[in-house]
Every structure is written in C-alpha cells, then in structure tokens.
Backbone as JSON, one array per atom type, in Angstrom:
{
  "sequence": "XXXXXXXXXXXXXXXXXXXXXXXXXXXXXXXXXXXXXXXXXXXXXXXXXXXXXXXXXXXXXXXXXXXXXXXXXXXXXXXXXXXXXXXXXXXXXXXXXXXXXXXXXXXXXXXXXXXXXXXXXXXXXXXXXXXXXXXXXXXXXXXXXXXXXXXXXXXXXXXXXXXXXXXXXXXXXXXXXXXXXXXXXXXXXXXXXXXXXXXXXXXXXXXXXXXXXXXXXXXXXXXXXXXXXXXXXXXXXXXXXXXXXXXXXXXXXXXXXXXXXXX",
  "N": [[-0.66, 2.96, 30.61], [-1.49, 2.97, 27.1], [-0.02, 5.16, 24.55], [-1.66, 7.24, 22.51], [-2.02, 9.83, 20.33], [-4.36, 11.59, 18.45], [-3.05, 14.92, 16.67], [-3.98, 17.88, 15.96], [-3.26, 19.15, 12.65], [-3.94, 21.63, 10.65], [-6.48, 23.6, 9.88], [-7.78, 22.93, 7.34], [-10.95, 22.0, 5.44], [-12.86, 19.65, 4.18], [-13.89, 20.45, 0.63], [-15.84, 18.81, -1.17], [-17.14, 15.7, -1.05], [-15.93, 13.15, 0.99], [-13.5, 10.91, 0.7], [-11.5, 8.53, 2.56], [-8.3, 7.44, 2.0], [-6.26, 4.96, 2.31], [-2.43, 3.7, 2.38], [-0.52, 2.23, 3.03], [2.57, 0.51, 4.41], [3.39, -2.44, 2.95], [2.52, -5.71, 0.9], [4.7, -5.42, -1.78], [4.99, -2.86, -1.26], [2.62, -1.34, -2.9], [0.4, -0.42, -1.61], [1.61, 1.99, -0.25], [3.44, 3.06, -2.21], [1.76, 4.33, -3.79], [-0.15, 5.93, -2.59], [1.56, 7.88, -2.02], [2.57, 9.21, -3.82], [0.5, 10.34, -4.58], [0.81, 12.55, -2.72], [3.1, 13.41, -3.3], [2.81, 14.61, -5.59], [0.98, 16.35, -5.39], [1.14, 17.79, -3.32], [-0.51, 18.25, -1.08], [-2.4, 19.9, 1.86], [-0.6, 18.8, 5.4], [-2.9, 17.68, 7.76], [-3.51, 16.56, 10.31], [-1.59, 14.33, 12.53], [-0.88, 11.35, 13.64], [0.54, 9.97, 17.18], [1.99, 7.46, 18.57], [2.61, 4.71, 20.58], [2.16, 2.2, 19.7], [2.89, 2.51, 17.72], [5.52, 1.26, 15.06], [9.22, 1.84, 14.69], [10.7, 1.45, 11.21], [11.94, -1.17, 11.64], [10.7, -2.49, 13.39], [11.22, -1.66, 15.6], [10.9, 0.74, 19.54], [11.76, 4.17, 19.06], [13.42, 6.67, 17.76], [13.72, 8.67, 14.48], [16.61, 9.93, 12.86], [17.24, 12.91, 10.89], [18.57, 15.37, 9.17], [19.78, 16.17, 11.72], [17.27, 16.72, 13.08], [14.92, 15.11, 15.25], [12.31, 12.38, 15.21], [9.21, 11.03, 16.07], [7.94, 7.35, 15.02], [5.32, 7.9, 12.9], [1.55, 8.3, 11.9], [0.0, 9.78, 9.17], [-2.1, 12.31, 8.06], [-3.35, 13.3, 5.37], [-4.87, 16.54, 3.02], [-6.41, 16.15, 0.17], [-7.46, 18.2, -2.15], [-8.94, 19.14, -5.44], [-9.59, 20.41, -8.3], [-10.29, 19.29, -10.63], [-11.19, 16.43, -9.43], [-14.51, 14.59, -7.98], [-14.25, 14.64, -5.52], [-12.99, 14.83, -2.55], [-10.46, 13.83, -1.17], [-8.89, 11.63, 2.23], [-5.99, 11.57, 2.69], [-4.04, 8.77, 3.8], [-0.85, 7.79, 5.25], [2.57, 6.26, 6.17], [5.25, 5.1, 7.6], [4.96, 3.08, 8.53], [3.42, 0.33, 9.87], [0.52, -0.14, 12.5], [1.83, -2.15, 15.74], [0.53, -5.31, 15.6], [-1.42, -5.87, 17.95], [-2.5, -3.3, 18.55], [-3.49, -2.3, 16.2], [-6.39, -2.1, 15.84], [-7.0, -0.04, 17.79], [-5.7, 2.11, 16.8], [-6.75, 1.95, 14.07], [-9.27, 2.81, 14.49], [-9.18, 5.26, 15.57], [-8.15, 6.67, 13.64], [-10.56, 6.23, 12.25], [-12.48, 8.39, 13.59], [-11.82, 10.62, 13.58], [-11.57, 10.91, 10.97], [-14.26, 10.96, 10.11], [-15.23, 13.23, 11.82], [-14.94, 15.02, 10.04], [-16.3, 14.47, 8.04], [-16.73, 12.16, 6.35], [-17.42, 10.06, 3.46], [-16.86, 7.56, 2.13], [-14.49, 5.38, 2.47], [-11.53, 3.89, 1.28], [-9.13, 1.15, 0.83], [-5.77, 0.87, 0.08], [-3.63, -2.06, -1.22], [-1.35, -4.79, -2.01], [-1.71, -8.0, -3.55], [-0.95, -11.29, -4.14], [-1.46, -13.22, -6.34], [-2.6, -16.31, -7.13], [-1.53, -17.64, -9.5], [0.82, -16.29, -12.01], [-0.02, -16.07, -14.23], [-2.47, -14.06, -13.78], [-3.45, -11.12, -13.51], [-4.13, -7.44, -12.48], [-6.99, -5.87, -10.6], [-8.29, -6.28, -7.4], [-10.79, -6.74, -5.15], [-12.65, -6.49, -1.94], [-15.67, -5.88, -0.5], [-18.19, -4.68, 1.77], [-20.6, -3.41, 0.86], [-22.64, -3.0, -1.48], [-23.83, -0.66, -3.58], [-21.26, 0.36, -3.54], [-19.5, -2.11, -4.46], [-20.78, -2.03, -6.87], [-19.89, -0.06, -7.85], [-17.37, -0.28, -8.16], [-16.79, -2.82, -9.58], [-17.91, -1.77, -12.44], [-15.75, -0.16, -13.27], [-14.08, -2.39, -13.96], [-12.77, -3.61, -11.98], [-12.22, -6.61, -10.28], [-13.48, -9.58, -8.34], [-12.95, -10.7, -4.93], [-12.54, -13.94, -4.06], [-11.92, -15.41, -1.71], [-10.64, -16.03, 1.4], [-8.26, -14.18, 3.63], [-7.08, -10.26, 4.53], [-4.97, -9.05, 5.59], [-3.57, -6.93, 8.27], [-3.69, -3.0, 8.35], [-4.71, -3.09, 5.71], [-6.81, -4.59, 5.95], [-7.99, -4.31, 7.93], [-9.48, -2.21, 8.41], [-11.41, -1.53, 6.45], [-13.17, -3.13, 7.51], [-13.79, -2.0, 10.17], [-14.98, -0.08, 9.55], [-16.99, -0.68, 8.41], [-18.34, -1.46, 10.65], [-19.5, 1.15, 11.46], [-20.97, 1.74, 9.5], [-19.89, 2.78, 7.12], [-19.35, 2.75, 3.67], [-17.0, 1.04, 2.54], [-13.97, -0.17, 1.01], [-11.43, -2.83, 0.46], [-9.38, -2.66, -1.75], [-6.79, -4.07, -3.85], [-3.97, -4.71, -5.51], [-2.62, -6.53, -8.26], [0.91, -8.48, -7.54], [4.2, -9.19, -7.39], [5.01, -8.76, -4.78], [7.36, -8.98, -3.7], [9.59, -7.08, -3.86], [9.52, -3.36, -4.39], [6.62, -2.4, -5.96], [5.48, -0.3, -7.97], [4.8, -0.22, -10.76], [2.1, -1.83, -10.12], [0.97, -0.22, -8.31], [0.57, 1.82, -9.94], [-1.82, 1.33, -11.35], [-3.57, 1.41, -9.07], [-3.72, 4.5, -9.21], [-5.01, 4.99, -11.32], [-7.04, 4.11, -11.19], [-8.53, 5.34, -9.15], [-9.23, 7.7, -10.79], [-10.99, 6.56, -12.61], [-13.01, 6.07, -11.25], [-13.49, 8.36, -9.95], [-12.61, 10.55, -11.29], [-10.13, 11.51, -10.83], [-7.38, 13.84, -12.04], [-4.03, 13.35, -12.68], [-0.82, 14.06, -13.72], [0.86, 10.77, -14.58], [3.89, 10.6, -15.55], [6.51, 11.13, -13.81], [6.1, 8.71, -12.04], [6.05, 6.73, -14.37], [8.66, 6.55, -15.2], [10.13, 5.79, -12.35], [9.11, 3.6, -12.46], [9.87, 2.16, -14.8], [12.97, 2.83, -14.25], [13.21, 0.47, -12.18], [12.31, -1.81, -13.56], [14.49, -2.18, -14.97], [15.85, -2.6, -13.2], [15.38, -4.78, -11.97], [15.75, -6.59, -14.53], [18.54, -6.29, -14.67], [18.9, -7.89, -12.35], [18.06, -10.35, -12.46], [19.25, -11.63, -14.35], [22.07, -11.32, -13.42], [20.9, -13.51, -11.5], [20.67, -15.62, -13.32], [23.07, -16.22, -14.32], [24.59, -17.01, -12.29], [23.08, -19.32, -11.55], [23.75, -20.66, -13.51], [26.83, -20.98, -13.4], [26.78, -21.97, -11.58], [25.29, -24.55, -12.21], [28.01, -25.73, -14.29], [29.99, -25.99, -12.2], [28.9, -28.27, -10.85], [28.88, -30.11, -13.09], [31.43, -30.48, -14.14], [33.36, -31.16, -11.8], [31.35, -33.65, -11.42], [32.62, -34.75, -13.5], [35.82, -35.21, -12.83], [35.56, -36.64, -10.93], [34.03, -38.83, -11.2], [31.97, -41.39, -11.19], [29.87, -42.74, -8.29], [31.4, -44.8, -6.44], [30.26, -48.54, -5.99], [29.55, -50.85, -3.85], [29.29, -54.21, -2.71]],
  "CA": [[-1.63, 2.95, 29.52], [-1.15, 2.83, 25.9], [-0.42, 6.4, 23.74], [-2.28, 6.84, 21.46], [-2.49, 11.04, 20.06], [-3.9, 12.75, 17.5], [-2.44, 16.29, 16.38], [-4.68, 18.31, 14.33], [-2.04, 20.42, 12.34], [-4.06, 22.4, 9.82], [-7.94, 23.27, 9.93], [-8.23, 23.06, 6.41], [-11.62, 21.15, 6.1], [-12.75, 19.29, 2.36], [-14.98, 21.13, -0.13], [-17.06, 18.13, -1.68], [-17.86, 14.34, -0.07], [-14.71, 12.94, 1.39], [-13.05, 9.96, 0.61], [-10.56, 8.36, 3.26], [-7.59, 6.53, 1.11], [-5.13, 4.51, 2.63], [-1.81, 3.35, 1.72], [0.55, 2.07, 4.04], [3.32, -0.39, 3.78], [2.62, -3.81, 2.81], [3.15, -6.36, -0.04], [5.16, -4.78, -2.99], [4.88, -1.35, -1.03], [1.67, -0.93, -3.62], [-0.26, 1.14, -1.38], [2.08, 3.59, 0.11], [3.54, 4.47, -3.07], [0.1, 5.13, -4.98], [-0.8, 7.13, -1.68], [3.03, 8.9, -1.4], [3.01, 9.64, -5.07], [-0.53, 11.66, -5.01], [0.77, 13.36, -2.05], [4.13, 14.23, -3.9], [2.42, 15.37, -7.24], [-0.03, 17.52, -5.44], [1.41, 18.56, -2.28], [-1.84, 18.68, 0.1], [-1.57, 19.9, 3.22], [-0.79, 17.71, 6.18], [-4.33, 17.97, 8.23], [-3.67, 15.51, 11.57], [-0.73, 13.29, 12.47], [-1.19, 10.26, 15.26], [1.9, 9.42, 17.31], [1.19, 6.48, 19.17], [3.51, 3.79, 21.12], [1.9, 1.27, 18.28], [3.91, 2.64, 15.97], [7.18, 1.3, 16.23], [10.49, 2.13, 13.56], [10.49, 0.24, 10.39], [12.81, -2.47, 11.78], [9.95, -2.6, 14.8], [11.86, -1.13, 17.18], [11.16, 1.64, 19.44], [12.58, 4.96, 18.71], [13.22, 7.37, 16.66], [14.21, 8.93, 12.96], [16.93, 11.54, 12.77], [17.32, 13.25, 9.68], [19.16, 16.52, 9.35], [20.18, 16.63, 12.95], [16.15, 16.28, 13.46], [14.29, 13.82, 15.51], [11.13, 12.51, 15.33], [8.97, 9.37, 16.29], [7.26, 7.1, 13.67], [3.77, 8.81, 12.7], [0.86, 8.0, 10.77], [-0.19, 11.1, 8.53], [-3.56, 12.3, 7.19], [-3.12, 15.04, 4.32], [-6.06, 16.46, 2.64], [-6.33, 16.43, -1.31], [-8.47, 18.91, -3.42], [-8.3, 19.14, -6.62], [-10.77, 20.99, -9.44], [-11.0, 17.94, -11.5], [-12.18, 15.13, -8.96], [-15.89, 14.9, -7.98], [-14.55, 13.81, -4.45], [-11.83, 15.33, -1.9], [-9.34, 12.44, -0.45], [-8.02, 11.96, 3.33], [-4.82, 10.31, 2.29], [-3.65, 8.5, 4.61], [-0.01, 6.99, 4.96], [3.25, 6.13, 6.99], [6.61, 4.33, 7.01], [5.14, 1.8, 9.23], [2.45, -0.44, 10.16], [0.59, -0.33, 13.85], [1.61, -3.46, 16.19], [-0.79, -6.1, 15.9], [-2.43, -5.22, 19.19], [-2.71, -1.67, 18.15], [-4.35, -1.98, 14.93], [-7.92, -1.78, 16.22], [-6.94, 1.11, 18.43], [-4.9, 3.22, 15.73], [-7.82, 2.13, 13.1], [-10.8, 3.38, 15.46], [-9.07, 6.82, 16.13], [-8.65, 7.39, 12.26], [-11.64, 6.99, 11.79], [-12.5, 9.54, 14.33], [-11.19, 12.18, 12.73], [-12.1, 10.8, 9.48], [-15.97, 11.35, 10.59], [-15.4, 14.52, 12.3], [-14.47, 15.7, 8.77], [-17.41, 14.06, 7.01], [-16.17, 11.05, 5.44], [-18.44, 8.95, 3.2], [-16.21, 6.33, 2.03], [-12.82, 4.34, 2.62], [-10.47, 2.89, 0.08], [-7.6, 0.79, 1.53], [-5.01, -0.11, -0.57], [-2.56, -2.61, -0.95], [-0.89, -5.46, -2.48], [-2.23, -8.79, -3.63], [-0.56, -12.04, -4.83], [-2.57, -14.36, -6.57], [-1.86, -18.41, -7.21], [-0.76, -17.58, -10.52], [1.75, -15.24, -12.55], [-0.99, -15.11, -15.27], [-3.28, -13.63, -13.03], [-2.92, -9.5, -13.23], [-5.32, -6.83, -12.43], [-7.05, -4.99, -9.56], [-9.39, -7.51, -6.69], [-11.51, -6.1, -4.09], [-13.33, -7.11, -1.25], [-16.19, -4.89, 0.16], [-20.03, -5.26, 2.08], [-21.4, -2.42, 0.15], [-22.95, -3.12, -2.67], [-23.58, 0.14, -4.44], [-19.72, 0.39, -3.5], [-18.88, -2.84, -5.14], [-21.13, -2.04, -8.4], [-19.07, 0.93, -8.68], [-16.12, -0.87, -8.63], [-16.95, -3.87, -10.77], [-17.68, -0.94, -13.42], [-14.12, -0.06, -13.48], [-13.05, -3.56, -14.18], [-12.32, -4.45, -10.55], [-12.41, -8.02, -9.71], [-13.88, -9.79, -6.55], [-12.22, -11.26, -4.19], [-13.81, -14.36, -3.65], [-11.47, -16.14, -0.16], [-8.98, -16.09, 1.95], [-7.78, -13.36, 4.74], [-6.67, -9.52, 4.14], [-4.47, -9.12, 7.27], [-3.23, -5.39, 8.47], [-4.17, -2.3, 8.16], [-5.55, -2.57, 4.83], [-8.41, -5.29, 5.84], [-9.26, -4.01, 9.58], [-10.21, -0.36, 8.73], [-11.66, -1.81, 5.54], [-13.88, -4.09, 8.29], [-14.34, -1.06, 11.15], [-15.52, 1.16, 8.85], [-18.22, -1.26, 7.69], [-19.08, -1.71, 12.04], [-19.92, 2.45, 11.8], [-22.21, 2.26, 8.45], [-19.49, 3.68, 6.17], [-19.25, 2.04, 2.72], [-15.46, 0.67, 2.51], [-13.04, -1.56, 0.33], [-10.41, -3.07, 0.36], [-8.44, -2.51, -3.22], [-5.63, -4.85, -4.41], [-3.53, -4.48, -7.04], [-2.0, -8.08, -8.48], [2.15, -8.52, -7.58], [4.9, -10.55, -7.15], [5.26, -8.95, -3.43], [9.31, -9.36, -3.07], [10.02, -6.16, -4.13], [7.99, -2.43, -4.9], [6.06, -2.68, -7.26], [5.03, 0.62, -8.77], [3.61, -0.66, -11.52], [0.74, -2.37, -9.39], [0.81, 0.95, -7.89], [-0.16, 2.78, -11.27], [-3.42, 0.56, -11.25], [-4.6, 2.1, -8.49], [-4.07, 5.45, -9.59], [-5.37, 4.55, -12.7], [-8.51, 3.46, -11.01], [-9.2, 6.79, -8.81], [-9.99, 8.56, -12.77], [-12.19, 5.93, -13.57], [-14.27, 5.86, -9.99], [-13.75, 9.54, -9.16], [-12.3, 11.98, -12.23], [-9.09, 12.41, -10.33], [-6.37, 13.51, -13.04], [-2.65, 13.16, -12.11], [0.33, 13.21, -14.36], [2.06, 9.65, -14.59], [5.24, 10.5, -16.04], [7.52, 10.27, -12.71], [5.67, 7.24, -11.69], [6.53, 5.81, -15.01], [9.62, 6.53, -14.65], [10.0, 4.72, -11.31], [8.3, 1.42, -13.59], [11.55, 1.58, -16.04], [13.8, 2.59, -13.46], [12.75, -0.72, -11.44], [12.2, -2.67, -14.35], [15.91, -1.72, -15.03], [16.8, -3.2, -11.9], [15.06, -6.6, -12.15], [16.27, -6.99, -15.64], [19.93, -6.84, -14.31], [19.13, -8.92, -11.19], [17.79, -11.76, -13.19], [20.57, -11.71, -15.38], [23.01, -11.87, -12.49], [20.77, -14.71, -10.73], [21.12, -16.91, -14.33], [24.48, -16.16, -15.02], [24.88, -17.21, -10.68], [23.03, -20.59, -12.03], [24.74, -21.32, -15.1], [27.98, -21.08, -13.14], [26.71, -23.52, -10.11], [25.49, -26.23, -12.81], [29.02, -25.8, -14.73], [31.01, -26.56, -11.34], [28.89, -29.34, -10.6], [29.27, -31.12, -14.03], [33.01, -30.28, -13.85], [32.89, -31.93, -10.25], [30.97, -35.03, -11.45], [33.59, -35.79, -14.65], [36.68, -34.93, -12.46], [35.43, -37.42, -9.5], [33.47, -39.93, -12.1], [30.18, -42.21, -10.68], [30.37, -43.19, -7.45], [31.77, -46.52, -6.33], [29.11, -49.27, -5.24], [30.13, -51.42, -2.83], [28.39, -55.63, -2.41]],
  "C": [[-0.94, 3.26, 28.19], [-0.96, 4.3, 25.35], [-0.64, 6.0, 22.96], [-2.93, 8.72, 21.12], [-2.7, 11.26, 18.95], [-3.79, 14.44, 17.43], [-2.87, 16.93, 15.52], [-3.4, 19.33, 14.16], [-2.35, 21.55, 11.8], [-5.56, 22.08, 10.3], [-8.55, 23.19, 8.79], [-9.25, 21.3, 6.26], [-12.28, 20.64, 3.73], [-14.07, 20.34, 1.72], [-16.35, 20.29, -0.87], [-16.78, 16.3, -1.23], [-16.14, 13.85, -0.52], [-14.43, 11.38, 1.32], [-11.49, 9.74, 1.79], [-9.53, 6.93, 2.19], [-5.93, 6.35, 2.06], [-4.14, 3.69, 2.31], [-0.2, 3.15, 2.72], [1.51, 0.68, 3.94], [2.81, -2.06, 3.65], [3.51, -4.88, 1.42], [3.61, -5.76, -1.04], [5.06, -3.03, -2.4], [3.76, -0.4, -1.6], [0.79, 0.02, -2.81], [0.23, 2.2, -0.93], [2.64, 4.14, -1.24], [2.6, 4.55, -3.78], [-0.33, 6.49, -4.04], [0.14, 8.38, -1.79], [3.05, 9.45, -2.65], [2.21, 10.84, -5.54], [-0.05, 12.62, -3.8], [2.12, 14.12, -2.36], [3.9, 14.91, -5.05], [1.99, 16.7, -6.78], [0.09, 18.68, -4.7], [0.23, 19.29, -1.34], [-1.37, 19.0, 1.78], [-2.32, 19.08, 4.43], [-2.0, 18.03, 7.09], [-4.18, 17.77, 10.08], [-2.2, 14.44, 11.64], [-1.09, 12.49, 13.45], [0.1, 9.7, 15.47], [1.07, 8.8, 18.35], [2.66, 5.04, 19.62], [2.97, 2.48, 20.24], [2.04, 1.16, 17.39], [5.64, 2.67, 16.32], [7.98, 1.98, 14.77], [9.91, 1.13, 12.28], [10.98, -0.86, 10.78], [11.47, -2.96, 13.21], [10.6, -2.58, 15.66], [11.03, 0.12, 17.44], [11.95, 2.48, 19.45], [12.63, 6.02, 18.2], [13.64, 7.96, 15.24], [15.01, 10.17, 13.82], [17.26, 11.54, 11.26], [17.54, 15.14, 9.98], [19.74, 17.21, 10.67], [18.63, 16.7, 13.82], [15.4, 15.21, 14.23], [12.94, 13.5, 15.41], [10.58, 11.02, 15.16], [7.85, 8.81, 14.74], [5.35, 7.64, 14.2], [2.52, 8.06, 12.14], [0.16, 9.8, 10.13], [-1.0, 11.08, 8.01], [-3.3, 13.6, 6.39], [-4.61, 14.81, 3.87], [-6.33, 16.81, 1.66], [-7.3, 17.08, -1.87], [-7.99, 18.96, -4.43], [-10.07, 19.68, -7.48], [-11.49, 19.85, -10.26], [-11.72, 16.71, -10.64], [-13.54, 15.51, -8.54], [-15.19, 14.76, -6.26], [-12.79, 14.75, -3.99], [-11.59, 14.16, -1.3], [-8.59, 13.17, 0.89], [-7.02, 10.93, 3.17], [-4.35, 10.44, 3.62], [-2.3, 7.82, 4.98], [0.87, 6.79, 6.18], [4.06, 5.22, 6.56], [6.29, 2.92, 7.47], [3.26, 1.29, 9.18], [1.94, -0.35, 11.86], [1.04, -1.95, 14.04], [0.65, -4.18, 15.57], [-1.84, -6.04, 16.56], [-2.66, -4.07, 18.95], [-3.59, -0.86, 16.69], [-5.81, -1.3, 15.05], [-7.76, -0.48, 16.81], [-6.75, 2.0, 17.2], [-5.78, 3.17, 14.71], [-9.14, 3.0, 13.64], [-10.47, 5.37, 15.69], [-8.47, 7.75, 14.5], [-9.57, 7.75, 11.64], [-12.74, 7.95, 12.29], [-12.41, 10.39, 13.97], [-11.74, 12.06, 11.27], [-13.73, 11.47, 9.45], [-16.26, 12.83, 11.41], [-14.9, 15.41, 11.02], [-15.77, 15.11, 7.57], [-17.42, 13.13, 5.92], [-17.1, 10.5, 5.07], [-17.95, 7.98, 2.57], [-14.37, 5.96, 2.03], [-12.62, 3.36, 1.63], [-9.03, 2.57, 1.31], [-6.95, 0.12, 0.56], [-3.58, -1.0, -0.62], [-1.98, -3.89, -2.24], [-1.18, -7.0, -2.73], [-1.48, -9.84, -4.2], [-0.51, -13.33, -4.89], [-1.82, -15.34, -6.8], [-1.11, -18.42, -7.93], [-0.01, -16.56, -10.96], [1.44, -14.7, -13.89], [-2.08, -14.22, -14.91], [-2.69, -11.98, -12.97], [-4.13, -8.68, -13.02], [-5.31, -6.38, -11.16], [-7.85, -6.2, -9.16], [-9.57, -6.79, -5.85], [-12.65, -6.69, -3.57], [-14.29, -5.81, -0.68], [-17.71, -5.3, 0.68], [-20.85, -4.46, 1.59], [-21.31, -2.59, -0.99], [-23.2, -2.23, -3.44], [-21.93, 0.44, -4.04], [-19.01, -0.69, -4.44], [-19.25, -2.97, -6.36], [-20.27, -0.46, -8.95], [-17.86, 0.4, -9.15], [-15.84, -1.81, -9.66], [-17.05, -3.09, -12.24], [-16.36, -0.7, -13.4], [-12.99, -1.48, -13.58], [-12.54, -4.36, -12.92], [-12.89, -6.32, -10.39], [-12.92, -8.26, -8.04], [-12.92, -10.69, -5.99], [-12.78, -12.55, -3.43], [-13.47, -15.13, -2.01], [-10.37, -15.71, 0.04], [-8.94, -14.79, 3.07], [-7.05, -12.1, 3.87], [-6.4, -8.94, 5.62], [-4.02, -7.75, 6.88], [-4.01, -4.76, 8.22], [-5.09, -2.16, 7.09], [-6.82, -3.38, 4.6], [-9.21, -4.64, 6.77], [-9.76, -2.7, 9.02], [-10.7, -0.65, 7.69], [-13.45, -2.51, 7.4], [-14.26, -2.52, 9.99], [-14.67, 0.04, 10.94], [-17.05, 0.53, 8.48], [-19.46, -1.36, 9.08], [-19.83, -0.38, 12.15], [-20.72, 2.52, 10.1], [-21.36, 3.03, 7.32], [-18.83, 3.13, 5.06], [-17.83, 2.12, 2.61], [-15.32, -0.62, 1.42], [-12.25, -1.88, 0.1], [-9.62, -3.21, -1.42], [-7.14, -3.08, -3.55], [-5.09, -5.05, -5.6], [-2.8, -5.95, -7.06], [-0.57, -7.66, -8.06], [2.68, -9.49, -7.3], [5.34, -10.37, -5.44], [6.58, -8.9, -2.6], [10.07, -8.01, -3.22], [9.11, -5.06, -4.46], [8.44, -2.26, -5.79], [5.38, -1.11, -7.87], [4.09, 0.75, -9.95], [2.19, -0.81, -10.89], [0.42, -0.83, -9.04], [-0.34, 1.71, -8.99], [-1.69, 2.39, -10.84], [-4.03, 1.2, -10.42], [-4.99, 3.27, -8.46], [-5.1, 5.9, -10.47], [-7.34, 4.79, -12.26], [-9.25, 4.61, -10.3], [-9.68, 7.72, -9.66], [-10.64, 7.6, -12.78], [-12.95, 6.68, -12.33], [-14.7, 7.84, -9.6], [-13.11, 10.88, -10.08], [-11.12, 12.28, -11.69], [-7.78, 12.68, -11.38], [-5.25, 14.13, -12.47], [-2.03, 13.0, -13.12], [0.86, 11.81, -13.69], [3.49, 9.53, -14.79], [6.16, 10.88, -15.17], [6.9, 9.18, -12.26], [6.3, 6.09, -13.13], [8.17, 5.38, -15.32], [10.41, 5.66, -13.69], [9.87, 3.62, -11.88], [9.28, 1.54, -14.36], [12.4, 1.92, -15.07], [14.04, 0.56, -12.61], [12.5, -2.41, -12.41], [13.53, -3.11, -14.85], [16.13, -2.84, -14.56], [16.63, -4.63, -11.43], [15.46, -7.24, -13.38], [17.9, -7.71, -15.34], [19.88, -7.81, -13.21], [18.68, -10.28, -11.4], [18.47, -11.98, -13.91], [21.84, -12.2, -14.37], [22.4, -13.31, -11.35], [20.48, -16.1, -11.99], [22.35, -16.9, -14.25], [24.79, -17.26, -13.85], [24.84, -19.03, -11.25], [23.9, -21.48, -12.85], [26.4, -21.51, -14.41], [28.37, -22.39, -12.53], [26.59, -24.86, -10.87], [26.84, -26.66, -13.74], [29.9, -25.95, -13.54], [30.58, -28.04, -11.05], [29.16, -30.79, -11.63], [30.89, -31.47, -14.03], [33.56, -31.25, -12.27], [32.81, -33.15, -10.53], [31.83, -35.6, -12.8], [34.68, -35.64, -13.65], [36.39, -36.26, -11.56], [34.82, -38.95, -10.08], [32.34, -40.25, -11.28], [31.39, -42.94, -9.72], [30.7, -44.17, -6.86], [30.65, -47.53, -6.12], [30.11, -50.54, -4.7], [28.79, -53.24, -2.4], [28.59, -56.15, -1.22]]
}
C-alpha cells in the first residue's frame, strides 16, 4: 500500500478565519517563492509535515536529501502565519517537489484534512501562467465561487476564461470546491523558463489588497535585480553567440561562392 503520513509538529492553532495558501513548484517557480518568501520574512511555525512515497526528489527519484551530514525524505510542509495586520491567518503550504501524478488526489485530499481540522474557509493556489502573448502581464484566476471571484476581480484579477491548470495548483483548487470550500486558483503572467520573482511579487502584492497582509519587499526586490542582472547578461551572451554564427556563415558563403548547378 501506498504511504501516505501526516506529522502534526506544533499545536499552534490560528486566531482569526484561515486561509490555506499554496505554493509549490511549477512554471517560473512563482508560487513557491511567493509562499517561501512569506515563510522566510515571518518565520511561522512549521504546524504538520506529510511524508509520503508520492513525493519523490526533485530529479523524481526516490530518496533522500543530505545536508549537513543530515538526511531526510522529500516533504510537503504546512506552517502557520499570524500576523497583527492581516484580517486572515494563512496555512502556507509548500515543498521542493510536486506529488506523482497518481498521488496528487491522495496528497491533495489529506491536506485538506488537516486544513479543515484547523478551520479553513478558503484556498489560494498559486502558480505560474503563460499567456499567448508577451504583451499580456498581470494576475488570472480561475474559481466556482463567486463571492470569491468578486473579491478577486476587485483587486484587478483577471479571469481565466480556457484551457487546463494541471498539478497541484488546479486539483486542490478543484477538491476543495467537491467539500464546499470557496477556492482559486491564482496565476501570475511569465515567461516560465526561468524563476520569476517578479511574477512572484504580484502575488504578494495581491494578499494586501484581498487580506491587509503587510510584508517588507525589499529582499524580494532584490532577488528581481539580482535576476534581472542575470538575464541581461544571458541575452547579451545569446546575441553576441548569434552575431558570431551569422558572421561564419557569410564568411563560409564568400569563401565557397554560389553553388554550382549542374544541366
């Protein structure tokens, strides 16, 4: 049979209506670091972990991490955020990895287990989105709750009007909606090839509009010029790369001339 545990770690339980926010790897990395960033600002403590044979390594192997002479198998982690300023306590939710495929439904169903034995009244899943175009920027969200999606549309959110939101951040978006508990999926725009931090911001951004939560930005922005840095120089070294390849081939085609034809 399949494992599948969770580990309550801490009994610390929320003080005012609980939001479950998830942020786990995906396109541009956009929702784990929005999730990893409030859980490095604030430092909540860890609540529940689930180790589970549906969670493999990042490379999808199984296995395990060492670190400091440490071992330990891949997790998923529920911390539990208070804070004075939000109207709303958060069960952040994150991890290095993604369940299997086959394991999603399982590993989604037993979050929100715990999520509900803690008094959850809504789910945010977020992640990474990338639309047709490269003029296209912003936040898009899909959800079946309509006072959920008029909150969001107030904050500028976009709808989402087709298409598929595969992994973690559609199904528990979709088996939250089977148990009556207003959910949505949250997408920040990207290019997807690399994390995106920026996109990230957005969704921080967007927890102060919807919910009062205030967070310094300034290591996150950080991160966004670091990274911006680093695509600056890597587009520089993939023209220069170009400019070299069409200067051998002209060099090439005078050296060798037009090619014979033959009657």
């Amino acid at each position: 049979m399949p494992h599948l545990e969770l580990v309550r770690i801490s009994k610390a339980t929320p003080r005012k209506k609980l939001v479950l926010l998830q942020g786990v790897p995906g396109l541009g990395l956009v929702g784990k670091i929005a999730v990893q960033y409030l859980i490095d600002q604030f430092s909540p403590p860890l609540v529940a972990r689930i180790y589970s044979d549906y969670l493999p390594l990042p490379d999808g192997s199984a296995g395990v991490r060492v670190a400091d002479g440490d071992v330990s198998p891949a997790t998923y982690d529920l911390y539990l955020l208070s804070t004075d300023s939000a109207e709303a306590d958060f069960l952040l939710l994150t991890s290095e990895v993604q369940p299997i495929p086959w394991g999603q439904y399982s590993v989604g169903e037993r979050v929100l287990d715990f999520a509900e034995e803690l008094g959850v009244s809504e789910v945010l899943t977020f992640g990474g989105y990338v639309p047709g175009s490269a003029e296209v920027e912003g936040i898009f969200a899909c959800s079946n709750d309509e006072g959920l999606w008029k909150r969001l549309e107030e904050c500028g959110v976009n709808r989402l009007q087709g298409g598929f939101v595969t992994g973690a951040a559609g199904l528990l978006v979709g088996l939250a909606y089977l148990r009556g508990i207003p959910s949505a999926c949250v997408l920040s725009t990207t290019e997807g090839q690399r994390p995106d931090p920026r996109a990230s911001k957005r969704l921080i951004l967007l927890l102060g509009k919807m919910y009062g939560l205030e967070v310094s930005l300034e290591e996150l922005d950080e991160l966004i010029r670091e990274e911006e840095s680093v695509r600056t120089i890597l587009e520089e070294k993939a023209k220069q790369a170009l400019e070299e390849k069409r200067g051998w081939e002209e060099r090439k085609e005078e050296e060798e001339g037009p090619l014979p034809y033959h009657l």
